[in-house]
C-alpha positions as CSV (number, residue, x, y, z in Angstrom):
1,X,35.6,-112.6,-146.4
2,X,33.0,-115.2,-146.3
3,X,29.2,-114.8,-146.9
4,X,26.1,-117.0,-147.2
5,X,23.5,-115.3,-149.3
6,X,20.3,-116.9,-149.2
7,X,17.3,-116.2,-151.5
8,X,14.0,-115.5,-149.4
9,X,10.8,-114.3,-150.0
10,X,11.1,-112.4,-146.3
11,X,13.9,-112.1,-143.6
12,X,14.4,-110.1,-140.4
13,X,16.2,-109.3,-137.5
14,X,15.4,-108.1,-134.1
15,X,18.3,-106.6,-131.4
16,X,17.8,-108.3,-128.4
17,X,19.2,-108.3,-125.0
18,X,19.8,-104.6,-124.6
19,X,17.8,-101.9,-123.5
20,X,19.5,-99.3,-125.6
21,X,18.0,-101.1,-128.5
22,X,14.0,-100.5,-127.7
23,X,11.8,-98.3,-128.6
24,X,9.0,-98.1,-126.6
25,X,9.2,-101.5,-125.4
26,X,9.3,-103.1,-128.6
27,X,12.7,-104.5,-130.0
28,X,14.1,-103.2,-133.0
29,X,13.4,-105.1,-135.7
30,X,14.8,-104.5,-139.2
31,X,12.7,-106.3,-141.9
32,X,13.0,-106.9,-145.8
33,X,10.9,-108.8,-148.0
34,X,12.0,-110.4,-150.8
35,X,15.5,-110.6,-151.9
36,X,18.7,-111.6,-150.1
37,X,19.8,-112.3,-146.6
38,X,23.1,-111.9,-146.5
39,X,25.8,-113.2,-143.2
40,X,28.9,-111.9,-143.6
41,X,32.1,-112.6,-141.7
42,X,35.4,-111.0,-142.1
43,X,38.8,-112.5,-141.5
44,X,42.0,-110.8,-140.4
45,X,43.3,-110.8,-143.8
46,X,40.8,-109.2,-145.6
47,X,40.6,-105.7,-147.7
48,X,38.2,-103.5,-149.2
49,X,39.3,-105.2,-152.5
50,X,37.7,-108.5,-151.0
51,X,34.6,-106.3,-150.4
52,X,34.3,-104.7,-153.8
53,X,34.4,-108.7,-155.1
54,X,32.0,-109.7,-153.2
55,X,29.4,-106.5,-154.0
56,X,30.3,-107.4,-157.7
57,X,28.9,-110.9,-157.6
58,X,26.4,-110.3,-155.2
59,X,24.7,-107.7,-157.6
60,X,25.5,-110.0,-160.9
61,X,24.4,-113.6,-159.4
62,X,21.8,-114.8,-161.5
63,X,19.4,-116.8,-159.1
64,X,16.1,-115.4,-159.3
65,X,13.6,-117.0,-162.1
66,X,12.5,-115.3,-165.3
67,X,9.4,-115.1,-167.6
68,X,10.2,-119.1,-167.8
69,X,11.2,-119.9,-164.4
70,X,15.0,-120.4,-165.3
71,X,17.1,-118.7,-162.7
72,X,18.6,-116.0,-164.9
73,X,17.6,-112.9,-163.0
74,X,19.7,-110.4,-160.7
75,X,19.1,-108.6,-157.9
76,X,19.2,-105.7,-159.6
77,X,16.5,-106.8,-162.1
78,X,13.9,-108.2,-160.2
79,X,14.1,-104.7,-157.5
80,X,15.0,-107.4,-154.9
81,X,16.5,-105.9,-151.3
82,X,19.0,-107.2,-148.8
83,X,19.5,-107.4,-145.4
84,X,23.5,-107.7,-144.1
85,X,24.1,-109.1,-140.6
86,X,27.5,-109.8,-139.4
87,X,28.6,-113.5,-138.8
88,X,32.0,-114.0,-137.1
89,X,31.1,-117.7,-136.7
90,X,31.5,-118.3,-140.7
91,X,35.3,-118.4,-139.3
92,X,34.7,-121.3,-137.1
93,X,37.8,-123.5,-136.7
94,X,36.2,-127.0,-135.5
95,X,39.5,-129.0,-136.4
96,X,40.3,-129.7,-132.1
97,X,37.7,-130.7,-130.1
98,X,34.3,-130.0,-130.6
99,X,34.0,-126.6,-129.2
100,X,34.7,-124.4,-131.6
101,X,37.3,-121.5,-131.4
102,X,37.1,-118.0,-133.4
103,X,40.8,-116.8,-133.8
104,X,40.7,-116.6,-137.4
105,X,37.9,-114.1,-137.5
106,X,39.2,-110.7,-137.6
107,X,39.2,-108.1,-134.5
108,X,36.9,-105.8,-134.2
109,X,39.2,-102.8,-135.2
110,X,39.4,-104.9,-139.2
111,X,35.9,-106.4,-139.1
112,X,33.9,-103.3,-138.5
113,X,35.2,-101.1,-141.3
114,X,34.8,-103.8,-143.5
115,X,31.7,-105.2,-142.4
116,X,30.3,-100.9,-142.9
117,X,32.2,-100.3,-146.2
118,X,30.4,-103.6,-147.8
119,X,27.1,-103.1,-146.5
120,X,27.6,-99.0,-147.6
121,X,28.9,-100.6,-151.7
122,X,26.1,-102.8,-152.1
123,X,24.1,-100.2,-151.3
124,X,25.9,-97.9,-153.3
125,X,25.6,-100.5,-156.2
126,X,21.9,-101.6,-155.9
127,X,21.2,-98.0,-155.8
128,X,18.8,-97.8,-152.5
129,X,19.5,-99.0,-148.7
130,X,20.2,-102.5,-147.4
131,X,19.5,-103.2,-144.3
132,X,21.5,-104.2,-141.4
133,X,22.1,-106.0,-138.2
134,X,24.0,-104.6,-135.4
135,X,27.7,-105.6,-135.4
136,X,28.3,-107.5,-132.1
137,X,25.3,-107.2,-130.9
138,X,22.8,-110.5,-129.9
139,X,20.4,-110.9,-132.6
140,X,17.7,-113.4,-133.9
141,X,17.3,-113.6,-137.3
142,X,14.7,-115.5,-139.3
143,X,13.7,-115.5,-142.8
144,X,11.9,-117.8,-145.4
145,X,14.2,-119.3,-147.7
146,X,13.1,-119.0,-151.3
147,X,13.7,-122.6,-152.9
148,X,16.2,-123.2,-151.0
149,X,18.5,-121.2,-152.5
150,X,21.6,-120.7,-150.7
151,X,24.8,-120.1,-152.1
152,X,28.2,-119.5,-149.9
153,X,31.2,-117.6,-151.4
154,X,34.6,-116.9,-150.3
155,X,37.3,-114.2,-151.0
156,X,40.4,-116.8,-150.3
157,X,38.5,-119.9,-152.3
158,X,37.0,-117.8,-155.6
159,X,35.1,-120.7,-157.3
């Protein structure tokens, strides 16, 4: 599994492009404000143990600032929430051509159960909901980075 967490202040995304996702006219739009926006992209390899990694660093990373303004806070200490979309692009393979090609993401049927059972333990961990993209669905996301901070990990490439 592969995720980019970035620190923002706000993030959001709307389900576009399908009628089924309107209310009323309006687009669904799932919102946060400060926190972590999290993409997340699953490979055909992966396993809940992958998961349960990633939810254990994602609650323990120290990146928000303290009484000093030294990044030494959690997520879990500063009340910070999260918003999950899926990102089967993190598996890009760019190494023919420059059109890239997908096959190392995982299939539906292994990226869905994953993608539910890691958004369901961080939730589980931070002890309230995270919010979510659709899976497969077209979205747009935005959100204001917080510093930049960004920070990409990966199951297969623990650094």
């Amino acid at each position: 599994m592969r995720i980019v967490i970035q620190r923002v202040t706000e993030a959001a995304v709307c389900i576009v492009g399908n009628d089924a996702h309107k209310d009323n006219g309006h687009e669904d739009r799932r919102a946060i404000g400060a926190g972590f926006m999290i993409l997340l992209g699953v490979c055909e390899e992966d396993t809940q143990e992958d998961a349960d990694w990633l939810v254990k660093k994602v609650v323990g990373l120290r990146v928000f600032d303290d009484e000093n303004g030294v990044m030494n806070r959690s997520i879990m200490e500063v009340g910070g929430e999260v918003l999950v979309v899926s990102q089967f692009t993190l598996f890009a393979s760019y190494k023919k051509g420059n059109r890239p090609s997908w096959f190392r993401a995982a299939r539906h049927e292994i990226s869905v159960p994953l993608y539910e059972y890691f958004c369901r333990r961080l939730s589980d961990e931070l002890g309230k909901p995270v919010r979510t993209g659709e899976f497969g669905a077209m979205m747009q996301v935005s959100l204001v980075n917080d510093g930049p901070v960004t920070i990409c990990m990966d199951t297969k490439n623990k650094e």
